[in-house]
VOGU-3710 file (C-alpha; in Angstrom, 3 decimals, decimal comma):
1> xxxxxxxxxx> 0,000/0,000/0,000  1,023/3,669/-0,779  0,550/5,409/1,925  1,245/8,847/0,413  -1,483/8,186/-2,191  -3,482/7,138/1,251  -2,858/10,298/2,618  -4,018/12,637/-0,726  -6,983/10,360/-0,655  -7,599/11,188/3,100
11> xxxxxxxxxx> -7,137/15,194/2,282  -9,513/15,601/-0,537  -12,147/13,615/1,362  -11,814/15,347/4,146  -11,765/18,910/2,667  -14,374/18,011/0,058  -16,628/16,912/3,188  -15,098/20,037/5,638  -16,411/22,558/3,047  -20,044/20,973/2,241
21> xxxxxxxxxx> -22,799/22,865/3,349  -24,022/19,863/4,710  -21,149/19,746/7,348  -21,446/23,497/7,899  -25,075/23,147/8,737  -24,789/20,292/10,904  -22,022/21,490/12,693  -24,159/24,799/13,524  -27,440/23,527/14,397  -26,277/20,575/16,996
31> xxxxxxxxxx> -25,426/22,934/19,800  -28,089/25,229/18,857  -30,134/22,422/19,160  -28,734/21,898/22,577  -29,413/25,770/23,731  -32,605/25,061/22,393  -33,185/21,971/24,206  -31,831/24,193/27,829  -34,376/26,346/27,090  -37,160/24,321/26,311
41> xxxxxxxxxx> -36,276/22,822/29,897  -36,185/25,938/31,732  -39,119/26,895/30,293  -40,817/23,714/31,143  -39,759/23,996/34,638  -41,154/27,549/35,246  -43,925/26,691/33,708  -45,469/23,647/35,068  -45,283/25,638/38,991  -47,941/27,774/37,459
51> xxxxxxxxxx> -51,173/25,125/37,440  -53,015/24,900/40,510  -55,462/21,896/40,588  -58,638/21,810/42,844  -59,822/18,651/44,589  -63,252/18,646/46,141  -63,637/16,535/49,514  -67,015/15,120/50,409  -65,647/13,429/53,822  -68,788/12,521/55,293
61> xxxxxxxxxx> -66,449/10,995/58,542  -65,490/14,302/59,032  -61,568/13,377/59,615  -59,764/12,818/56,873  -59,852/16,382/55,351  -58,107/17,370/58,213  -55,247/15,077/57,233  -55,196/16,566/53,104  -55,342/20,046/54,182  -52,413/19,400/56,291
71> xxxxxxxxxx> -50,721/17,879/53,328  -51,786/20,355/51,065  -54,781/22,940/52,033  -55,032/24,653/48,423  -55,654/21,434/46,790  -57,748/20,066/48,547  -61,097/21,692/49,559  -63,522/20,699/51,888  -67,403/20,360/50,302  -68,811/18,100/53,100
81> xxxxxxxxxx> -71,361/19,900/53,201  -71,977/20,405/49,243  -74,680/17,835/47,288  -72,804/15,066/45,144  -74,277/16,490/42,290  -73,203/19,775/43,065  -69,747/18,366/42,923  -70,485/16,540/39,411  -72,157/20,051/38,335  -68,614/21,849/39,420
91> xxxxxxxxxx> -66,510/19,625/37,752  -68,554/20,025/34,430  -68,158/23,582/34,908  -64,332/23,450/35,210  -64,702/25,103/38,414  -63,041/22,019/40,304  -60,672/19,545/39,032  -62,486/16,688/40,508  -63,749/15,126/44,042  -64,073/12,400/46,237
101> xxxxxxxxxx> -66,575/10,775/48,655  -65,148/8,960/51,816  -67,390/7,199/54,320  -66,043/5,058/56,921  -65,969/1,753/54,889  -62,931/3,398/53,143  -61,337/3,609/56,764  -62,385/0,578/58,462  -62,918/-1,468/55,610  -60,439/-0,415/53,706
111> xxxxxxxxxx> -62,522/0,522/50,366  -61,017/1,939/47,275  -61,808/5,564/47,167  -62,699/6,936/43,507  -61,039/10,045/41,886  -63,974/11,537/39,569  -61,886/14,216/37,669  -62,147/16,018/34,238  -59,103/14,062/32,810  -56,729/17,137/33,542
121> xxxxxxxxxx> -53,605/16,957/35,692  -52,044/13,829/34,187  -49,940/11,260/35,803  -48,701/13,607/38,007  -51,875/14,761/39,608  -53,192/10,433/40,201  -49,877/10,190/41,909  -50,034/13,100/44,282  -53,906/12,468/44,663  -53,426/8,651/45,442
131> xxxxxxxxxx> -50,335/9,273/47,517  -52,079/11,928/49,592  -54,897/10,136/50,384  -52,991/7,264/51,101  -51,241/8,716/53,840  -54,743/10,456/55,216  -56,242/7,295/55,047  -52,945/5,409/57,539  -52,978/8,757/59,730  -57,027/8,319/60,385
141> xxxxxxxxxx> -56,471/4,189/61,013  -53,670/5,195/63,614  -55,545/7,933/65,447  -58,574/5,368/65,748  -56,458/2,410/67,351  -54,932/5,119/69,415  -51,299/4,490/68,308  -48,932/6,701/70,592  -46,808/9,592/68,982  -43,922/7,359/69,308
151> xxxxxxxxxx> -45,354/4,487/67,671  -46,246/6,670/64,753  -42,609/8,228/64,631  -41,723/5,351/64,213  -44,229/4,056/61,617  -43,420/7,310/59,488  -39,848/7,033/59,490  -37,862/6,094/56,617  -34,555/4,283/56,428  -32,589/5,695/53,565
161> xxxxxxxxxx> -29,278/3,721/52,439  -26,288/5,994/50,899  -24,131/3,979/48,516  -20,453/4,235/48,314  -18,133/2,466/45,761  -15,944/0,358/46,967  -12,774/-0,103/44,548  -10,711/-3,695/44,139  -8,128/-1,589/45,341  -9,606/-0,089/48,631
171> xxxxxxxxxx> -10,787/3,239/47,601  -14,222/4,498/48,367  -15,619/6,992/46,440  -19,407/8,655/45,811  -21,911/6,150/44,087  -23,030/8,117/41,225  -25,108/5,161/39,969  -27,944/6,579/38,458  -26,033/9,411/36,648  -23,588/7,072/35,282
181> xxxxxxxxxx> -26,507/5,085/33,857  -27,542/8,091/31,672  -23,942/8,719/30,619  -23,612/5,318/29,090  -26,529/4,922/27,635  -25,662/8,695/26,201  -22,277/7,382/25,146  -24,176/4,290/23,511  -26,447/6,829/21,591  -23,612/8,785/20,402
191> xxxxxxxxxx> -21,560/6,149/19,146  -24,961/4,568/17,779  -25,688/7,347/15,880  -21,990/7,999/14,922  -21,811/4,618/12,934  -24,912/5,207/11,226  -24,499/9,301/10,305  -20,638/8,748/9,561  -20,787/5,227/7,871  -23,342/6,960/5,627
201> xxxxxxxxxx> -21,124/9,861/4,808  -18,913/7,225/3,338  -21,558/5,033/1,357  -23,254/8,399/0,028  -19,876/9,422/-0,715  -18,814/6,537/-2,873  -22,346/6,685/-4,696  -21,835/9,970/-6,141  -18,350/9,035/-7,180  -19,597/6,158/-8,939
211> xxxxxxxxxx> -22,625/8,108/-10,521  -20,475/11,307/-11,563  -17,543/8,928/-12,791  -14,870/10,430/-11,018  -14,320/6,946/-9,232  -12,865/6,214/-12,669  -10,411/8,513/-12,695  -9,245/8,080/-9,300  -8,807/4,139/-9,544  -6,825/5,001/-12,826
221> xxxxxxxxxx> -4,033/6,713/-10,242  -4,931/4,557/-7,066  -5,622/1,167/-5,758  -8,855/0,388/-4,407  -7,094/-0,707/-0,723  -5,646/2,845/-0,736  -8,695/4,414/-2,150  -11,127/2,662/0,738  -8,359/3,546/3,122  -8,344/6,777/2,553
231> xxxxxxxxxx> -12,039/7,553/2,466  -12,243/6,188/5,332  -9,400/8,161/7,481  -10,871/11,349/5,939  -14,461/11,094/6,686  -12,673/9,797/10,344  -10,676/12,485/10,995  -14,298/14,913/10,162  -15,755/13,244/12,760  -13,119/14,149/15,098
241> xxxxxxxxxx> -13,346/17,298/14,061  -17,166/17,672/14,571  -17,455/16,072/17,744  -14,536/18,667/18,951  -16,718/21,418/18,037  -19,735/19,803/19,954  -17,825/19,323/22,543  -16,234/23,202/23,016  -19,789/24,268/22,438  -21,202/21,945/24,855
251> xxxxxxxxxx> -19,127/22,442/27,403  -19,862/26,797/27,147  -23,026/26,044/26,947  -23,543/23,824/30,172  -20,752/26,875/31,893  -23,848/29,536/31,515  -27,320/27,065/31,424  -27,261/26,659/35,460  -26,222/30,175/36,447  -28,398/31,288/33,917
261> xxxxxxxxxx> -31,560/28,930/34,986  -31,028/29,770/39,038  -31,535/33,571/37,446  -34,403/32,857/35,847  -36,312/30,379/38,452  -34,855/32,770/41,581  -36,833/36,105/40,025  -39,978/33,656/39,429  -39,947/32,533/43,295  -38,975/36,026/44,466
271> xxxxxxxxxx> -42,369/37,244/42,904  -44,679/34,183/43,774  -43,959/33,283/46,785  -41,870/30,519/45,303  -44,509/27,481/45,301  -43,289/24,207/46,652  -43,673/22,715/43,232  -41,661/25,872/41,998  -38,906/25,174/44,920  -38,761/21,593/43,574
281> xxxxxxxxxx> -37,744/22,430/40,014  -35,010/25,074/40,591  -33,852/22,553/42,777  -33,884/19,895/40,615  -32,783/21,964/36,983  -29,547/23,107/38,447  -28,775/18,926/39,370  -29,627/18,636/35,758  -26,977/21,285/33,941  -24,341/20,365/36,319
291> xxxxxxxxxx> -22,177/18,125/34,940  -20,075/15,684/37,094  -16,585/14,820/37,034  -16,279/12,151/34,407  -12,999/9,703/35,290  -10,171/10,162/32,619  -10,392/6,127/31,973  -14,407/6,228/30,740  -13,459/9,025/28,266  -10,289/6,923/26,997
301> xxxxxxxxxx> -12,563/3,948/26,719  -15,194/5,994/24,658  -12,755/7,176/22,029  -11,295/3,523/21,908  -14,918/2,049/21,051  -15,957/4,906/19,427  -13,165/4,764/16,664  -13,080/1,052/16,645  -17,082/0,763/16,228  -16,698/4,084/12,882
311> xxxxxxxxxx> -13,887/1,416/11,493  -15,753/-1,978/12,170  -19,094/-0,487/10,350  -17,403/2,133/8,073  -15,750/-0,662/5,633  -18,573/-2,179/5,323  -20,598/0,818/4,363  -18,545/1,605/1,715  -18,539/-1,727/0,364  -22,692/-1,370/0,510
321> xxxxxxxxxx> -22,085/1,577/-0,945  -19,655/0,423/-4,420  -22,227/-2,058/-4,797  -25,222/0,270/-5,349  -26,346/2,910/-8,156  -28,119/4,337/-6,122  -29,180/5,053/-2,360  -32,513/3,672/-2,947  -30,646/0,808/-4,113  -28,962/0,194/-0,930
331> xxxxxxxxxx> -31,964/-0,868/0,791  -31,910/-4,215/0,397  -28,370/-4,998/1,112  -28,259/-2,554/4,450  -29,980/-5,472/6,338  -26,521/-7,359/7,795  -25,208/-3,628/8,956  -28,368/-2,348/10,773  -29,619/-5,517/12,175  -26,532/-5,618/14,343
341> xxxxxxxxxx> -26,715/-2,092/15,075  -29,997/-2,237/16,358  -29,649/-5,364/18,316  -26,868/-3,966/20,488  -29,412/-0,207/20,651  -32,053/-3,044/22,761  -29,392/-4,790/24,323  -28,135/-1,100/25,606  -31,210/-0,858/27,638  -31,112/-3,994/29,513
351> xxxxxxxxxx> -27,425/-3,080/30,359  -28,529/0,251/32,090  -30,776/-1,690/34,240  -28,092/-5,285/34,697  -24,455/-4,713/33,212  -23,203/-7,480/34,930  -25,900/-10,048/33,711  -25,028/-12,971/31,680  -27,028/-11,040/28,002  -25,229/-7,547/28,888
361> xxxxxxxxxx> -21,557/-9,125/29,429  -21,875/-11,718/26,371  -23,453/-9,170/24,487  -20,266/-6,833/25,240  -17,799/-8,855/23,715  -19,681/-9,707/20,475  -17,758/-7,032/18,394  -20,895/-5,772/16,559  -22,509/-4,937/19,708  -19,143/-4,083/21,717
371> xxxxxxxxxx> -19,220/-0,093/20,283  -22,468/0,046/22,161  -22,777/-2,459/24,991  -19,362/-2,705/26,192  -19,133/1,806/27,067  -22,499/1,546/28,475  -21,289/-1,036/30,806  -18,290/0,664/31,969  -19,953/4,093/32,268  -21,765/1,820/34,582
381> xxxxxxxxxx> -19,888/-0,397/36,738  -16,692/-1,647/37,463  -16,035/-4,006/34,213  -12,876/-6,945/34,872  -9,735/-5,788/32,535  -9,658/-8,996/30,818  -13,794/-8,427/29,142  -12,627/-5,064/28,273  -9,427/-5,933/26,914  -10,619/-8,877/25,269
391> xxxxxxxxxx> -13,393/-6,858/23,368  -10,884/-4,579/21,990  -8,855/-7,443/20,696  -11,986/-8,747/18,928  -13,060/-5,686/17,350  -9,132/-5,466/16,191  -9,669/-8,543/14,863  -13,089/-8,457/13,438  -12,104/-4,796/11,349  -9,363/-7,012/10,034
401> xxxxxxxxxx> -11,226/-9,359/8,684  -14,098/-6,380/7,411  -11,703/-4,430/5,962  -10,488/-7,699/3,683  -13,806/-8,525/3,251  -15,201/-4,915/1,979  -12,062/-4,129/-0,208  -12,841/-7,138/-2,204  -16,254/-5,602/-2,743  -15,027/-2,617/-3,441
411> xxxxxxxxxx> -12,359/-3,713/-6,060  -15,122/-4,997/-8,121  -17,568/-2,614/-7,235  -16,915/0,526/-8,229  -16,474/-0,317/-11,377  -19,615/-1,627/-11,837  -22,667/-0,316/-13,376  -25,902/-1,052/-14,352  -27,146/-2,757/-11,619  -27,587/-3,121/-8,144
421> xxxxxxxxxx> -25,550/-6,281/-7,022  -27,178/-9,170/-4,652  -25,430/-10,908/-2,100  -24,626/-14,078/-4,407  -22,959/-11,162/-6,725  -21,245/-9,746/-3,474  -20,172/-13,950/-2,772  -19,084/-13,978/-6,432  -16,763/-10,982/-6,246  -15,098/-12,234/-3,015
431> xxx> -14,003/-15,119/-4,734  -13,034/-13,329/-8,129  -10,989/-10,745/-6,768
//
């Protein structure tokens, strides 16, 4: 191989693809979709402390209202003394969200109390509603069997259990669990979409060659192995080059979106009376835009799979890709490259939830699904040096055996016209070549 012919295949890709409006665009509109995206969630925040909803009470035992309004006295409104069809009447109206009856069967006989609402409020309003009047319910039962204040101390207290992460090599550090879940699987959805969006750079790329006839004159001057090579090193090296741009962006962005959403939320609750709805978003949208400490090794790990999962696929894009007319045409053969893909996306899932099951850790070192499975797992927990290691050796392995595979694909296929080929062609060209 020539690796200087490589290297002026590598440069024109990557400048062709540096200058296309395509890039240009793409590279603009992902952070802005991310400011977007901040905003959208700031916006949500201050704007879901705004609705109030109204629950008529028709407590006919004359205890349990006590118990809501203690919970929460603006919600929940006493109309003992109200007709049931007055209630029905002010729901129809809009004037109350919705009611409920309670007689003593639902304390002493423990009957299922009905919310009759007018369908607004959502999820969140059932689970508020059911776990208020859950707790009404157990406070009325206690103050009936005349449990002491002590007893009910210690009925109502809650156990919590802090996690720490204990290292093979004795360190302790802070369990960040559930935010390392969402990393991985974020890392999974990056590189997930990175071998789809890149890989089809390359087959799109090839296409056009072969329909404008340039491929001609290029495989007049260079060998096909060089030619794949180098296609594939450019369109790399524009990835690295887009996701550094994310990342600078993404990283300013994240700087100013807390500061900028305490702002915002603080003059909100300075003039309301900051709700305790209100109180629970700011508190929750800063925990959102702050951005832990990643460990040095997890970022390593995600370039490693990252670049090994754009050369594993890549190859074999552009081998789908000399093999079509057409991107219509490359339909039918994209089934072996997605199906993997995809396999390894639902696999991800299951490995948020159990990365050290027996599905997640074979699943890992399958080198179709390692890009994918194997990052989310060690976003995750503490994966043994030999799985990781030995899924890197695979993937080595496997890209060998792609690339040989592809460029004899390629060799015949860009040179070929009139058709799109099948997958006893694609046999019949492996052999041939």
């Amino acid at each position: 191989m020539n690796w200087r012919q490589t290297y002026l295949v590598l440069k024109r890709e990557y400048l062709t693809r540096v200058r296309s409006k395509g890039f240009i665009w793409a590279t603009i509109l992902v952070p802005l979709g991310f400011a977007v995206f901040i905003g959208v969630g700031i916006f949500i925040a201050a704007w879901d402390s705004e609705i109030d909803f109204t629950i008529g009470v028709y407590d006919e035992t004359g205890e349990v209202i006590a118990n809501l309004q203690g919970i929460d006295e603006n919600r929940y409104i006493d109309y003992s003394d109200s007709p049931v069809d007055t209630l029905r009447a002010m729901v129809q109206r809009e004037e109350i969200t919705g009611y409920v009856l309670i007689d003593d069967s639902h304390i002493s006989e423990n009957e299922n109390l009905e919310l009759i609402y007018s369908g607004s409020g959502g999820l969140q309003l059932l689970t508020a509603v059911r776990s208020d009047f859950r707790e009404s319910i157990r406070q009325e039962r206690l103050r009936r069997e005349d449990v002491s204040e002590d007893i009910r101390n210690i009925f109502e207290s809650r156990v919590e259990v802090d996690s720490r992460r204990l290292s093979r090599e004795g360190e302790e550090t802070d369990d960040d669990t559930e935010f390392l879940s969402i990393v991985g699987m974020f890392m999974g959805l990056i590189i997930f979409g990175a071998i789809f969006g890149y890989g089809g750079y390359i087959m799109r790329g090839v296409i056009e060659e072969k329909t404008n006839r340039i491929i001609e004159v290029i495989a007049s001057s260079v060998k096909p192995i060089e030619l794949l090579t180098g296609k594939m090193a450019g369109v790399g090296a524009i990835a690295i080059t887009q996701f550094g741009i994310w990342l600078l962006a993404f990283a300013g962005l994240s700087a100013i979106a807390g500061p900028l959403a305490n702002s915002i939320l603080g003059a909100d609750a300075a003039s309301s009376q900051m709700s305790g709805e209100l109180a629970q978003a700011e508190e929750q949208l800063p925990a959102i835009l702050d951005i832990p400490t990643l460990e040095t090794s997890l970022i390593v790990y995600f370039v490693i799979f990252f670049f090994l999962g754009y050369l594993l696929y890549s190859s074999l894009f552009a081998a789908i890709g000399s093999a079509a007319d057409s991107e219509t045409d490359t339909q039918q053969l994209m089934l072996p490259i997605s199906a993997p893909i995809f396999i390894a996306y639902i696999i991800m899932f299951h490995a948020m939830q159990s990365p050290d099951s027996t599905l997640s850790v074979v699943g890992s070192l399958i080198p179709f699904f390692s890009p994918i499975l194997m990052i989310t797992r060690i976003a995750i927990t503490e994966v043994p040096f030999w799985q990781t290691s030995t899924a890197i050796l695979l993937m080595m392995l496997t890209f060998v055996g792609t690339m040989w595979l592809s460029s004899k694909i390629y060799q015949v296929g860009i040179l070929s016209y009139g058709k799109t080929a099948s997958f006893k062609d694609l046999a019949k060209w492996i052999k041939r070549s």
